[in-house]
mmCIF file of the N, C-alpha and C atoms, coordinates in Angstrom:
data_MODEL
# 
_entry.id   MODEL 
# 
loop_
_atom_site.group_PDB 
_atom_site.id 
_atom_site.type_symbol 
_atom_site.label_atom_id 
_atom_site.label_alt_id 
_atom_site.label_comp_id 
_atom_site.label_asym_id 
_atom_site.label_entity_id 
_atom_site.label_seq_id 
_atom_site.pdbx_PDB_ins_code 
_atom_site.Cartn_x 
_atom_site.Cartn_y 
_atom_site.Cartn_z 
_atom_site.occupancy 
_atom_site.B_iso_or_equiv 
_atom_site.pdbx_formal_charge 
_atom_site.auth_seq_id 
_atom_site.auth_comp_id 
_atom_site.auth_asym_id 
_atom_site.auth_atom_id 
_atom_site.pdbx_PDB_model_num 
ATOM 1   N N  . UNK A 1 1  ? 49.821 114.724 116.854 1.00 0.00 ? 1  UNK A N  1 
ATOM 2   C CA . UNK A 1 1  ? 50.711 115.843 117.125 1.00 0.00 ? 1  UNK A CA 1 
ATOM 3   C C  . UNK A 1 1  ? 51.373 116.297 115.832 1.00 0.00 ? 1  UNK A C  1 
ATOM 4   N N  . UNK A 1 2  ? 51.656 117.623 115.830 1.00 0.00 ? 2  UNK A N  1 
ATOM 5   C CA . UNK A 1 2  ? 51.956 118.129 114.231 1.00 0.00 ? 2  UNK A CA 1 
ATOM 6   C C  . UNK A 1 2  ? 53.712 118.410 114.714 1.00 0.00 ? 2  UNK A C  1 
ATOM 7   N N  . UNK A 1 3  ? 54.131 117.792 113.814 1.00 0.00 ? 3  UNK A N  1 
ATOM 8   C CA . UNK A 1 3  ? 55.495 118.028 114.150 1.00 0.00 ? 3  UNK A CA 1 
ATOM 9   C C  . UNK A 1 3  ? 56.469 119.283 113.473 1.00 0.00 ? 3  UNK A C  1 
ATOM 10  N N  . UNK A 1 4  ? 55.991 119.888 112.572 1.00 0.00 ? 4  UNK A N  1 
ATOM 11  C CA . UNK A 1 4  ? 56.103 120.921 111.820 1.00 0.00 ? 4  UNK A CA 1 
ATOM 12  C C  . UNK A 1 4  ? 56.191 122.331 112.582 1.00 0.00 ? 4  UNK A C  1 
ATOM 13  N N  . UNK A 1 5  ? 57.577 122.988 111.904 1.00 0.00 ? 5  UNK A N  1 
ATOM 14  C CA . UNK A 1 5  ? 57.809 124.333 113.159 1.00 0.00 ? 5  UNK A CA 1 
ATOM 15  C C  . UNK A 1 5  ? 57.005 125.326 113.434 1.00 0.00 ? 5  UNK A C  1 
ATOM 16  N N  . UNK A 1 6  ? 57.617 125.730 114.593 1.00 0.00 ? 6  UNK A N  1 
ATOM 17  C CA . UNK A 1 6  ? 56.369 126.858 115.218 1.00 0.00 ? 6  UNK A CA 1 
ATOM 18  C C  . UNK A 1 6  ? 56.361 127.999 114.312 1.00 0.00 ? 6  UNK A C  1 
ATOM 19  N N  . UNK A 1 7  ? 57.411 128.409 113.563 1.00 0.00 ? 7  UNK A N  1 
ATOM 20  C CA . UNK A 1 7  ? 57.418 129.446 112.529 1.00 0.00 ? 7  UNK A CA 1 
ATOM 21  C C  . UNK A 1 7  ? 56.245 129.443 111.171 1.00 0.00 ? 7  UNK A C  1 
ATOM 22  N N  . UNK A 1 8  ? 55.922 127.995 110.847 1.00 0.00 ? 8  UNK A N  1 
ATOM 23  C CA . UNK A 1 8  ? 54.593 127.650 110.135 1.00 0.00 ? 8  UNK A CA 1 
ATOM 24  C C  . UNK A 1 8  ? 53.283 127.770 111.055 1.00 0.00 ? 8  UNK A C  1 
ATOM 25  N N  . UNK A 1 9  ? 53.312 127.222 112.135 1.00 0.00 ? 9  UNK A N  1 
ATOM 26  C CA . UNK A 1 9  ? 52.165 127.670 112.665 1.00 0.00 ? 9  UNK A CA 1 
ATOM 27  C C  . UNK A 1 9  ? 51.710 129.146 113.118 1.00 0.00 ? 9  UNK A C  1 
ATOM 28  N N  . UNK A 1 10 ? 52.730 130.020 113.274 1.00 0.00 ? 10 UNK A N  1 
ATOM 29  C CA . UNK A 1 10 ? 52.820 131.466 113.880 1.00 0.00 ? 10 UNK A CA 1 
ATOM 30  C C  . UNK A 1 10 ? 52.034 131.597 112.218 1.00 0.00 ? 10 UNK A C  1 
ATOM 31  N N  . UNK A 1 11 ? 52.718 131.757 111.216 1.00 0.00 ? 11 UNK A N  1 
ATOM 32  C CA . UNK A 1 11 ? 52.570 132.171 109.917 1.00 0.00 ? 11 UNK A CA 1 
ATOM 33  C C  . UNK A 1 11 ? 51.244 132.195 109.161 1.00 0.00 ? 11 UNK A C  1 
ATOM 34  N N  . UNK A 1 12 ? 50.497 131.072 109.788 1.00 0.00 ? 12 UNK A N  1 
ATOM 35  C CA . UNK A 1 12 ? 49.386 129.888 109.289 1.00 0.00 ? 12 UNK A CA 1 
ATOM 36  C C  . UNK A 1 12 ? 48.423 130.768 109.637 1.00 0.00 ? 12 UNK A C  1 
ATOM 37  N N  . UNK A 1 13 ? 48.800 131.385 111.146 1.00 0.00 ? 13 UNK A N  1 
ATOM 38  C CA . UNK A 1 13 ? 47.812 132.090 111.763 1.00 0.00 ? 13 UNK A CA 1 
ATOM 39  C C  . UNK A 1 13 ? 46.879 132.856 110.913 1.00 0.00 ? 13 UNK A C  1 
ATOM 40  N N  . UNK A 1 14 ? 47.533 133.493 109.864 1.00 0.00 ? 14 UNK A N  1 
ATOM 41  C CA . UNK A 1 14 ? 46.385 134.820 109.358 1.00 0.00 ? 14 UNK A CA 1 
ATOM 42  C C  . UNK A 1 14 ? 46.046 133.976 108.067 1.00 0.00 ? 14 UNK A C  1 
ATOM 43  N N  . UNK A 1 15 ? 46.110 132.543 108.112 1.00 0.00 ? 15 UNK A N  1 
ATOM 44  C CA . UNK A 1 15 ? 45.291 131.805 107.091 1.00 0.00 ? 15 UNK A CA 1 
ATOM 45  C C  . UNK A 1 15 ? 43.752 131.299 108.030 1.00 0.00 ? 15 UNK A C  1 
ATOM 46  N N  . UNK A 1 16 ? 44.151 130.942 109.173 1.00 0.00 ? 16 UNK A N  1 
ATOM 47  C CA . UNK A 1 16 ? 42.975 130.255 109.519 1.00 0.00 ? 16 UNK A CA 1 
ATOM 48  C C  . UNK A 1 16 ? 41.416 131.180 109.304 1.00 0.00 ? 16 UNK A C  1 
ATOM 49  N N  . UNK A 1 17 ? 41.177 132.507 109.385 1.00 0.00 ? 17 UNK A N  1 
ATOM 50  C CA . UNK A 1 17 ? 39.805 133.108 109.133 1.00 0.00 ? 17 UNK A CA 1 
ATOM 51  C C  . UNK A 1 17 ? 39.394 132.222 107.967 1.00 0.00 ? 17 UNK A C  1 
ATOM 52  N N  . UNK A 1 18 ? 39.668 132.054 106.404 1.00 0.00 ? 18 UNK A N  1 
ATOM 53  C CA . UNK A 1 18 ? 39.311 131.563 105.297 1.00 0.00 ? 18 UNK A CA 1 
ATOM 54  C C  . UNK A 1 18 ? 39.566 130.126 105.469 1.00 0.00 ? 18 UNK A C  1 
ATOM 55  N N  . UNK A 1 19 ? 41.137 129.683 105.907 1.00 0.00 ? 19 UNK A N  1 
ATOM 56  C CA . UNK A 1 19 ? 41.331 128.305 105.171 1.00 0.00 ? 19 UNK A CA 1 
ATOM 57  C C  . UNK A 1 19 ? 41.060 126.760 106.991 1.00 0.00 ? 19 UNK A C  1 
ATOM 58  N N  . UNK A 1 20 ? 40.301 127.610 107.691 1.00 0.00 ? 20 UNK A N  1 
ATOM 59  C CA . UNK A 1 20 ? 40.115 127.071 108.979 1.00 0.00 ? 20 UNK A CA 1 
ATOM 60  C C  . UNK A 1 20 ? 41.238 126.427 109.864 1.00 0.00 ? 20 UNK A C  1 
ATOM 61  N N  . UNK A 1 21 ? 41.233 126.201 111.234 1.00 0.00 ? 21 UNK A N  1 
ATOM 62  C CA . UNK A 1 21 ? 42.289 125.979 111.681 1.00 0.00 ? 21 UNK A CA 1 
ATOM 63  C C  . UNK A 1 21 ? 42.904 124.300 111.813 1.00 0.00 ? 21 UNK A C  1 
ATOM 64  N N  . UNK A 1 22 ? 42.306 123.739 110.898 1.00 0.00 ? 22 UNK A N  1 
ATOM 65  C CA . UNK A 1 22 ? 42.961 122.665 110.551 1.00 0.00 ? 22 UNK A CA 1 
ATOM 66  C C  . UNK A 1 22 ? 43.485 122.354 109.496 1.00 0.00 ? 22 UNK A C  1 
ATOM 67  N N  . UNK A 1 23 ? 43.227 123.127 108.769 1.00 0.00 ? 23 UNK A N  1 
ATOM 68  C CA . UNK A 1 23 ? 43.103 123.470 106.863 1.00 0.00 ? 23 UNK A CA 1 
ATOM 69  C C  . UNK A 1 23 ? 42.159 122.902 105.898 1.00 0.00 ? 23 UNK A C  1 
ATOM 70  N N  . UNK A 1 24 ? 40.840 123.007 106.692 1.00 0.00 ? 24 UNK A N  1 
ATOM 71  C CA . UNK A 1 24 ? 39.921 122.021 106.432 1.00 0.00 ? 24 UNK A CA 1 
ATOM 72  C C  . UNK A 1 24 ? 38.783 122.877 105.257 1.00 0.00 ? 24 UNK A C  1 
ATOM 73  N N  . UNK A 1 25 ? 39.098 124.267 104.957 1.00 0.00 ? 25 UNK A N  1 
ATOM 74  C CA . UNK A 1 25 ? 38.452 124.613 104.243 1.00 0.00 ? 25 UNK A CA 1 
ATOM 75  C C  . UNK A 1 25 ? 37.794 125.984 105.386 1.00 0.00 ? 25 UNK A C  1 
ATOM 76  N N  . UNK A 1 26 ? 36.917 126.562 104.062 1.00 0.00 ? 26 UNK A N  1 
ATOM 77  C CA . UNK A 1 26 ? 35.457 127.491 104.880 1.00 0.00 ? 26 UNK A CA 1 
ATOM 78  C C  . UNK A 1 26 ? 35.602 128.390 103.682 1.00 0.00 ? 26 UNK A C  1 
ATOM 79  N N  . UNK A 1 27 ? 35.313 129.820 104.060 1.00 0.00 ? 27 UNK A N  1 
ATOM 80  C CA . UNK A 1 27 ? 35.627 130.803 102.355 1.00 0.00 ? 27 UNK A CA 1 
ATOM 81  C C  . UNK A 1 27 ? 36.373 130.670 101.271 1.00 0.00 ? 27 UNK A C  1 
ATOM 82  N N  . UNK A 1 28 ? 37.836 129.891 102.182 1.00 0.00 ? 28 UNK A N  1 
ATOM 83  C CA . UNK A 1 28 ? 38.905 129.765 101.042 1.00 0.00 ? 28 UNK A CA 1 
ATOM 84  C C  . UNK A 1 28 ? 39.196 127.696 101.109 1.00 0.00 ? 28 UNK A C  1 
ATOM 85  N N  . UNK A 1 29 ? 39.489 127.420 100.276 1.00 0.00 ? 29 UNK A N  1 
ATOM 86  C CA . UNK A 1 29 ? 39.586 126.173 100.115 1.00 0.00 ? 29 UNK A CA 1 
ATOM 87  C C  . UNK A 1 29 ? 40.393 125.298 101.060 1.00 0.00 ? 29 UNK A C  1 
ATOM 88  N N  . UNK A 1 30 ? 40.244 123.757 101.149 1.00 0.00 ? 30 UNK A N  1 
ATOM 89  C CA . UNK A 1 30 ? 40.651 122.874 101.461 1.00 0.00 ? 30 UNK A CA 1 
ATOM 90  C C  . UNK A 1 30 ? 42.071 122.971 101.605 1.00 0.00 ? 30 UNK A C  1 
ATOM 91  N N  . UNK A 1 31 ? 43.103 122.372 102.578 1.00 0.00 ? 31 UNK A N  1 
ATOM 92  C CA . UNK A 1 31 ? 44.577 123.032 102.679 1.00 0.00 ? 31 UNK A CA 1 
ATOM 93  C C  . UNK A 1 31 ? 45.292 120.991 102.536 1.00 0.00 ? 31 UNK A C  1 
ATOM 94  N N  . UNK A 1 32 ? 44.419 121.340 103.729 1.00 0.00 ? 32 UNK A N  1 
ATOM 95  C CA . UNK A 1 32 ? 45.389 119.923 104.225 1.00 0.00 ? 32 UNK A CA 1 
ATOM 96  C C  . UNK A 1 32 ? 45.045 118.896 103.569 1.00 0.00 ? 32 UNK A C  1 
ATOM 97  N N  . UNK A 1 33 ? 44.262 118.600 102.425 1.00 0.00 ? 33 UNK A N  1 
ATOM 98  C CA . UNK A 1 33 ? 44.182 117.484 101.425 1.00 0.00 ? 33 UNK A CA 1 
ATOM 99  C C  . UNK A 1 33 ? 45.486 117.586 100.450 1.00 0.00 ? 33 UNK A C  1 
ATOM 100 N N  . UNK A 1 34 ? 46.165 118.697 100.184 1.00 0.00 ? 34 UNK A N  1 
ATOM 101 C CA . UNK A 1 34 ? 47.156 118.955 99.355  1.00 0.00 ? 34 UNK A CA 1 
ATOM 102 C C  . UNK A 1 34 ? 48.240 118.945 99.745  1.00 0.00 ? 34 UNK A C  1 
ATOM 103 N N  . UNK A 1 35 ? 49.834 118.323 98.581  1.00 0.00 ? 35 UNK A N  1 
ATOM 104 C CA . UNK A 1 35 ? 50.630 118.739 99.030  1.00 0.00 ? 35 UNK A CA 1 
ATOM 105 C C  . UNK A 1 35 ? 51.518 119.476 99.812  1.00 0.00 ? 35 UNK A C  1 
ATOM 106 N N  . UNK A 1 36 ? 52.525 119.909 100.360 1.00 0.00 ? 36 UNK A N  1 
ATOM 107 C CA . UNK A 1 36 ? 53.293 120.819 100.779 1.00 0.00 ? 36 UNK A CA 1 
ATOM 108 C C  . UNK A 1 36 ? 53.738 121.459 99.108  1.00 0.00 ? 36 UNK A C  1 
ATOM 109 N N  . UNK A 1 37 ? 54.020 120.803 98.061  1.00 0.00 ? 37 UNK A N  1 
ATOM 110 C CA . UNK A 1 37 ? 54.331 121.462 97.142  1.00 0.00 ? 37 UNK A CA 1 
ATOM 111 C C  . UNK A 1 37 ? 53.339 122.279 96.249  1.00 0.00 ? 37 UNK A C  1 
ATOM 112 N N  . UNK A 1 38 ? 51.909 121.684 96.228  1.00 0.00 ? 38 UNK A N  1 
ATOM 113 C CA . UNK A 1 38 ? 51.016 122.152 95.703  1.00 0.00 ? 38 UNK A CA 1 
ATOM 114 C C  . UNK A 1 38 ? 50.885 123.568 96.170  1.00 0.00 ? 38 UNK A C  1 
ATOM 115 N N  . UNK A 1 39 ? 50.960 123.915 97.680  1.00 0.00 ? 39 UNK A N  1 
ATOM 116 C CA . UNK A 1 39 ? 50.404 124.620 98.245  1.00 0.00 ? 39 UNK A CA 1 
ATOM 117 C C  . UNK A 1 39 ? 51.253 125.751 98.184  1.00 0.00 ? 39 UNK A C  1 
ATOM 118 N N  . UNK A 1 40 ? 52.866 125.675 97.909  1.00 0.00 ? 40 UNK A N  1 
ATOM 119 C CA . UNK A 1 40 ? 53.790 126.862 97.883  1.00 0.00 ? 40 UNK A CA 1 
ATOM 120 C C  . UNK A 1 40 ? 53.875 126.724 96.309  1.00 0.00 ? 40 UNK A C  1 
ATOM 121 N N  . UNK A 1 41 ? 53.086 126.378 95.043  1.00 0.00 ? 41 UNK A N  1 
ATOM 122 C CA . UNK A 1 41 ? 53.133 126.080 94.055  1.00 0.00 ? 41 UNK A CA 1 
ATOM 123 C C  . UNK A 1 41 ? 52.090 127.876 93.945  1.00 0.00 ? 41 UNK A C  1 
ATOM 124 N N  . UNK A 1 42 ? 50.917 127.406 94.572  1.00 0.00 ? 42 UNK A N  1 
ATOM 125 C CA . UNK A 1 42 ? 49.718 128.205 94.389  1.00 0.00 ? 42 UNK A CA 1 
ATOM 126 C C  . UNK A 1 42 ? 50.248 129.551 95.064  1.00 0.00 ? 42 UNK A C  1 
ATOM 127 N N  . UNK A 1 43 ? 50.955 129.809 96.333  1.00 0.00 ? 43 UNK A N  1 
ATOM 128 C CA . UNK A 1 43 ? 51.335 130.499 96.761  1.00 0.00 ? 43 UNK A CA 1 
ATOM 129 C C  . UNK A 1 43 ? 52.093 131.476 95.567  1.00 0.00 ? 43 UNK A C  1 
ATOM 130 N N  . UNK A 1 44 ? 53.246 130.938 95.049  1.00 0.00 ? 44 UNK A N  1 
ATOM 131 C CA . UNK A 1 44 ? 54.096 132.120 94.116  1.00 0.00 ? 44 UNK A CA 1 
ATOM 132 C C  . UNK A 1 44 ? 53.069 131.894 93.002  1.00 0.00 ? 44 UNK A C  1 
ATOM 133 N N  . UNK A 1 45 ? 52.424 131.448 92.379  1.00 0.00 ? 45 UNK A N  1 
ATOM 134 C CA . UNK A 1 45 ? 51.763 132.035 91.556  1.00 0.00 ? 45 UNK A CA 1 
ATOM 135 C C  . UNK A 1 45 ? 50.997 133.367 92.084  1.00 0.00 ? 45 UNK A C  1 
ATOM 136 N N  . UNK A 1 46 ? 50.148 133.307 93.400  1.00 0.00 ? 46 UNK A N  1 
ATOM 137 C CA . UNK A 1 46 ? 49.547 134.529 93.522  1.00 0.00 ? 46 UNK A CA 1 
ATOM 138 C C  . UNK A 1 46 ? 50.737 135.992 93.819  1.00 0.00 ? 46 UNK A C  1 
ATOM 139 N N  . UNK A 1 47 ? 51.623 135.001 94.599  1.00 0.00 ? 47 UNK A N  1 
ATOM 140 C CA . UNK A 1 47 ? 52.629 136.103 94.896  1.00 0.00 ? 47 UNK A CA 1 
ATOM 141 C C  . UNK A 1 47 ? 53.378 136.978 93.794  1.00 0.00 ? 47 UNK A C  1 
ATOM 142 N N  . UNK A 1 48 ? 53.361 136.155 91.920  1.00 0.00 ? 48 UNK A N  1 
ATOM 143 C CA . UNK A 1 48 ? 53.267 136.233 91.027  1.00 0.00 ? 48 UNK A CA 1 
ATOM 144 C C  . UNK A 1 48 ? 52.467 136.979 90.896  1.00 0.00 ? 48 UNK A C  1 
ATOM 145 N N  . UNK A 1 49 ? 51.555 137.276 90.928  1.00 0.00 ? 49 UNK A N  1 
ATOM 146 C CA . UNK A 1 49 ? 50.394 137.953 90.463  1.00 0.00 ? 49 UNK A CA 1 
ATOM 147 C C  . UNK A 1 49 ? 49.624 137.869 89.513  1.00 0.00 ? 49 UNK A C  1 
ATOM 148 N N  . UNK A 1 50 ? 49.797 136.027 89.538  1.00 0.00 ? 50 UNK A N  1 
ATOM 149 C CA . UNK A 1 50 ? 49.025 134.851 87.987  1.00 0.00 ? 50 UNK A CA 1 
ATOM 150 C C  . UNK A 1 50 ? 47.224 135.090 88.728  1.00 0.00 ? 50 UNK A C  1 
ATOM 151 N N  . UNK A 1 51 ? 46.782 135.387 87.824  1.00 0.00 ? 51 UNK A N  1 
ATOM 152 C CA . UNK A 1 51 ? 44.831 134.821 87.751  1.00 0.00 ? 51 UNK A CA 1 
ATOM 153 C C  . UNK A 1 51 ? 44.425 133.807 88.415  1.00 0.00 ? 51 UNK A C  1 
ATOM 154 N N  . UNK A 1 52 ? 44.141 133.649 89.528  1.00 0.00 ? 52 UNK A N  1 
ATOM 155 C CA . UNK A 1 52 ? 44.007 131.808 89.966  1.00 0.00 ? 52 UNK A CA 1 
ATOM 156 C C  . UNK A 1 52 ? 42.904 132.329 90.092  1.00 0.00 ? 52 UNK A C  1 
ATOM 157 N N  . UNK A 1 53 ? 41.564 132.693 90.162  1.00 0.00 ? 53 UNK A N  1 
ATOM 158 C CA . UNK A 1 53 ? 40.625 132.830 90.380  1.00 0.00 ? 53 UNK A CA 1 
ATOM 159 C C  . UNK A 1 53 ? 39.708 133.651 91.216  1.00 0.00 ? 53 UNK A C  1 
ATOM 160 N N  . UNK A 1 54 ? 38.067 133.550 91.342  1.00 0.00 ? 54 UNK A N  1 
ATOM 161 C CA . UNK A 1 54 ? 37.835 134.533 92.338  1.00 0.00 ? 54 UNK A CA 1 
ATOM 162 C C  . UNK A 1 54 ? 38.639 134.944 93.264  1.00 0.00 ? 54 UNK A C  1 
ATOM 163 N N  . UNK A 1 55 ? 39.311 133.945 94.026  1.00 0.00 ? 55 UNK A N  1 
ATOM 164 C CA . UNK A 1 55 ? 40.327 134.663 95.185  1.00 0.00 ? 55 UNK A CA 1 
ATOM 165 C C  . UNK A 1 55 ? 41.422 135.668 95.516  1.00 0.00 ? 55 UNK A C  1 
ATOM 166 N N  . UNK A 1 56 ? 41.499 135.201 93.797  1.00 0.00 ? 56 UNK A N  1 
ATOM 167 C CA . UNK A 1 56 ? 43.163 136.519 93.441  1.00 0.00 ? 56 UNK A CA 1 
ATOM 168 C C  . UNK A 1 56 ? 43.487 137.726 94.223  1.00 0.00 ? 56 UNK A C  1 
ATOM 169 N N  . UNK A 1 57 ? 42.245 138.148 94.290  1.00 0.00 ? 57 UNK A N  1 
ATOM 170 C CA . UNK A 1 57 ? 42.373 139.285 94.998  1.00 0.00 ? 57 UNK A CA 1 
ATOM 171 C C  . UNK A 1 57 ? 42.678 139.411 96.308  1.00 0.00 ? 57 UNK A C  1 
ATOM 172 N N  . UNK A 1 58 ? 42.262 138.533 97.022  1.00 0.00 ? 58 UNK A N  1 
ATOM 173 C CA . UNK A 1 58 ? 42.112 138.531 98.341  1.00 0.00 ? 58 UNK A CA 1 
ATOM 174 C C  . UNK A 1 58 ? 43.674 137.530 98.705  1.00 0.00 ? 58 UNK A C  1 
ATOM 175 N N  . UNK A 1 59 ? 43.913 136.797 98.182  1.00 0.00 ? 59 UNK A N  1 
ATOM 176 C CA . UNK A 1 59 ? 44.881 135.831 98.175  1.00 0.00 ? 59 UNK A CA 1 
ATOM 177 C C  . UNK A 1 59 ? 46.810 136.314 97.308  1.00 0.00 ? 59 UNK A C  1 
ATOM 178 N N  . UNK A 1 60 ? 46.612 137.200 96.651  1.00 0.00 ? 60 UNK A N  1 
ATOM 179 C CA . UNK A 1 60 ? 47.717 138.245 95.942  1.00 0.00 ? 60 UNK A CA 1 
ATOM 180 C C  . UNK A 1 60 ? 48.373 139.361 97.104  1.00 0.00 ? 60 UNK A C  1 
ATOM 181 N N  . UNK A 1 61 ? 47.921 139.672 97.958  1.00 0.00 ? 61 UNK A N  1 
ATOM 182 C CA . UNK A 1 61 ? 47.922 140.870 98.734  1.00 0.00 ? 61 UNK A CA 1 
ATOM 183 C C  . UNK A 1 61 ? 48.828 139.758 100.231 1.00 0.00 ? 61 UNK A C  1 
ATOM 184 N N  . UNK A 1 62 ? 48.546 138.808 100.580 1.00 0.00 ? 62 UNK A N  1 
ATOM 185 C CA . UNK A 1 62 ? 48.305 137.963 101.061 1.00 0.00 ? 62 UNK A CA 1 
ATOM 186 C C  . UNK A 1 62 ? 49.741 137.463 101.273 1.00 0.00 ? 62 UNK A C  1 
ATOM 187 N N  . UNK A 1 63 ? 49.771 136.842 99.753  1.00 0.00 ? 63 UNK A N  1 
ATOM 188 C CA . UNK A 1 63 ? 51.402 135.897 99.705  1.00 0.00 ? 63 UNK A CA 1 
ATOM 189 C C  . UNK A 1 63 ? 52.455 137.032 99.538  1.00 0.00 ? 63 UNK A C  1 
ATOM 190 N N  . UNK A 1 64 ? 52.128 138.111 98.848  1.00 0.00 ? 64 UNK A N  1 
ATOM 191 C CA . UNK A 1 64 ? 52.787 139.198 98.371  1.00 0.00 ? 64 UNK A CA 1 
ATOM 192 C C  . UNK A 1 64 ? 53.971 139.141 99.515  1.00 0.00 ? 64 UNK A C  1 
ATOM 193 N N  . UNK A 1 65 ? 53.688 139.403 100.898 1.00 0.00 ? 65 UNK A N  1 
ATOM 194 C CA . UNK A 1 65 ? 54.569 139.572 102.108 1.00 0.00 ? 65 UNK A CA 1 
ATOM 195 C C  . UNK A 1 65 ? 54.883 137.885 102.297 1.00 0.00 ? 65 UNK A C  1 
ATOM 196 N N  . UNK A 1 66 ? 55.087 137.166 101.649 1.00 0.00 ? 66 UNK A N  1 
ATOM 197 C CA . UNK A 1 66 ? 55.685 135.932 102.121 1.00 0.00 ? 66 UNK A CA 1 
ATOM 198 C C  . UNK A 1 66 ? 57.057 135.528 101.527 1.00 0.00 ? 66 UNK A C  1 
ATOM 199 N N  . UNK A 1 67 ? 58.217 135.306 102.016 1.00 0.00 ? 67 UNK A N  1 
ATOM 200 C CA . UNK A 1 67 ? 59.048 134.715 101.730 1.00 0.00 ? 67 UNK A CA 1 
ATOM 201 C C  . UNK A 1 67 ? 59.280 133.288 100.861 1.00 0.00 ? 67 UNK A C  1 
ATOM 202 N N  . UNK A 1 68 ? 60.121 132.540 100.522 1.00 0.00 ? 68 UNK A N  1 
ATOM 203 C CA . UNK A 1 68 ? 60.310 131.257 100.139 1.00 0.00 ? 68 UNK A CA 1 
ATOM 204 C C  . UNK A 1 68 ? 60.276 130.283 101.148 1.00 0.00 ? 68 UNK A C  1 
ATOM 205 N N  . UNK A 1 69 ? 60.529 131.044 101.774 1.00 0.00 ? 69 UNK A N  1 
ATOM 206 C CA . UNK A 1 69 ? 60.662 130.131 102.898 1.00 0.00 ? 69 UNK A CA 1 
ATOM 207 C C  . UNK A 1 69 ? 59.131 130.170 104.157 1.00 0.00 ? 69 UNK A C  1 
ATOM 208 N N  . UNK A 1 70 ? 58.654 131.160 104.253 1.00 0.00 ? 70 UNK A N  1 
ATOM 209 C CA . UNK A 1 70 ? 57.524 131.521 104.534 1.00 0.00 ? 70 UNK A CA 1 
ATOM 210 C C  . UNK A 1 70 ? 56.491 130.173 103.882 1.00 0.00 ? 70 UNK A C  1 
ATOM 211 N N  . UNK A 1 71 ? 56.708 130.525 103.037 1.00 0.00 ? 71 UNK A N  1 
ATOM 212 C CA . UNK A 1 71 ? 55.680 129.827 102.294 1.00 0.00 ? 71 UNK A CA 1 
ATOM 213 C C  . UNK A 1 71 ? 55.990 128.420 102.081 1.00 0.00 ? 71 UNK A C  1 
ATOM 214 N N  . UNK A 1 72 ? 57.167 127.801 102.627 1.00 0.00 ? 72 UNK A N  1 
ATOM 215 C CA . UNK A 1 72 ? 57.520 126.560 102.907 1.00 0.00 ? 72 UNK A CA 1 
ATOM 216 C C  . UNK A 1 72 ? 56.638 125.684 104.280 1.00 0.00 ? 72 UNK A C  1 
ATOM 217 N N  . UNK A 1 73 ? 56.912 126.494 105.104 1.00 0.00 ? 73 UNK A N  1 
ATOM 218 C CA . UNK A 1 73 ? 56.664 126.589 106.370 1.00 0.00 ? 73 UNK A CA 1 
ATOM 219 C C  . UNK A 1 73 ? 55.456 126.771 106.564 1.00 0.00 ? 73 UNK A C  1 
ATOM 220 N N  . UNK A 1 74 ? 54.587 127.136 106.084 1.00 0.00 ? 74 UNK A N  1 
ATOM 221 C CA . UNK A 1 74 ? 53.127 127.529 106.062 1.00 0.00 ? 74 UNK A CA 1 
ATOM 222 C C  . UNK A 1 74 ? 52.593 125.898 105.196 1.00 0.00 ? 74 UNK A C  1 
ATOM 223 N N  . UNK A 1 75 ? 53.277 125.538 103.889 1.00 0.00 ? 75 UNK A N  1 
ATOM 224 C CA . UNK A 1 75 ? 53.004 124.296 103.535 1.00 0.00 ? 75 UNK A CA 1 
ATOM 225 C C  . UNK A 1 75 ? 52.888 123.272 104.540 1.00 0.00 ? 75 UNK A C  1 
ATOM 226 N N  . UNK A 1 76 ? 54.079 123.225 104.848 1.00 0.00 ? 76 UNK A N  1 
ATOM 227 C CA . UNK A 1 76 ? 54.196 121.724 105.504 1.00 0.00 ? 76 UNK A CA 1 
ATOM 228 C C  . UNK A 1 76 ? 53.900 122.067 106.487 1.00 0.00 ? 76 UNK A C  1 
ATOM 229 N N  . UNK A 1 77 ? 53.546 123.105 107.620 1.00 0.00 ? 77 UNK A N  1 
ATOM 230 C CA . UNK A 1 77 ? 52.769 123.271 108.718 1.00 0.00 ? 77 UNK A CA 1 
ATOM 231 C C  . UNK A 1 77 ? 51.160 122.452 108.423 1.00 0.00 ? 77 UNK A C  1 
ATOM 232 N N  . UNK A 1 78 ? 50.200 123.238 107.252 1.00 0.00 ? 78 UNK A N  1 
ATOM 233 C CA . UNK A 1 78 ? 49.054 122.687 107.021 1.00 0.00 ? 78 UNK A CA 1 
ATOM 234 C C  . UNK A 1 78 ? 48.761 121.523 106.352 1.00 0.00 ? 78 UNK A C  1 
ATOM 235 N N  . UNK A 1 79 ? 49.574 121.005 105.521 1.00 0.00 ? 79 UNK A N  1 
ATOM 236 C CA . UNK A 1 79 ? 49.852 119.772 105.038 1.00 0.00 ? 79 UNK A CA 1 
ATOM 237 C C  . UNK A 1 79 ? 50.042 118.438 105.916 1.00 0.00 ? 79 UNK A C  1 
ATOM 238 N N  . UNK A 1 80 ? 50.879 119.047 107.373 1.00 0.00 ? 80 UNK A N  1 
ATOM 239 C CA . UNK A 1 80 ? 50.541 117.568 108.609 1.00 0.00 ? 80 UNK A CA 1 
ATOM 240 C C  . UNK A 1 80 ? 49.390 117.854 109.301 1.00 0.00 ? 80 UNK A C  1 
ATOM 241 N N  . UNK A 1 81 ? 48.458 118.614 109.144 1.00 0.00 ? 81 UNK A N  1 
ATOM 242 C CA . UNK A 1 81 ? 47.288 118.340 109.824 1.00 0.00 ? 81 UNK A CA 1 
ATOM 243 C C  . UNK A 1 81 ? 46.039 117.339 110.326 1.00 0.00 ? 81 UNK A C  1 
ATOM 244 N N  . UNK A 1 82 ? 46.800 116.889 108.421 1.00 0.00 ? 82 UNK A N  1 
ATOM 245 C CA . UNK A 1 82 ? 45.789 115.999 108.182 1.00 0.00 ? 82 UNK A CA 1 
ATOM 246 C C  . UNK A 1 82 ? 44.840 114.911 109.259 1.00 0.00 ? 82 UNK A C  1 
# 
């Protein structure tokens, strides 16, 4: 059972097409092998609008509408999946 709030899972939602609904990977990478910090690490960088790679594009547009807290919540939502 994932004990992590429903506000991360509501949020998570428009991750699962790429990052699957466990965070297990598919177009966009692996979730739930990584931190909660890693993952809102990568987040403001794109939300930044830093180079992380092929994905930038698709992944910049993405975090752009996410909060600090958003992007907390989206961590540690996919991070207890494990």
């Amino acid at each position: 059972m994932v004990s992590s709030s429903p506000s991360g899972e509501k949020a998570y939602a428009t991750c699962v097409g790429c990052h699957g609904a466990n965070g297990e990977g598919g177009v966009g990478p692996r979730l739930n092998n990584q931190s909660a910090a890693e993952v809102v690490a990568k987040l403001e960088k794109y939300k930044a609008g830093e180079q992380m790679g092929p994905m930038t594009g698709m992944m910049a547009p993405m975090a752009a509408g996410l909060s600090t807290d958003d992007m907390k919540s989206i961590a540690e939502y996919v991070t207890a999946l494990k």
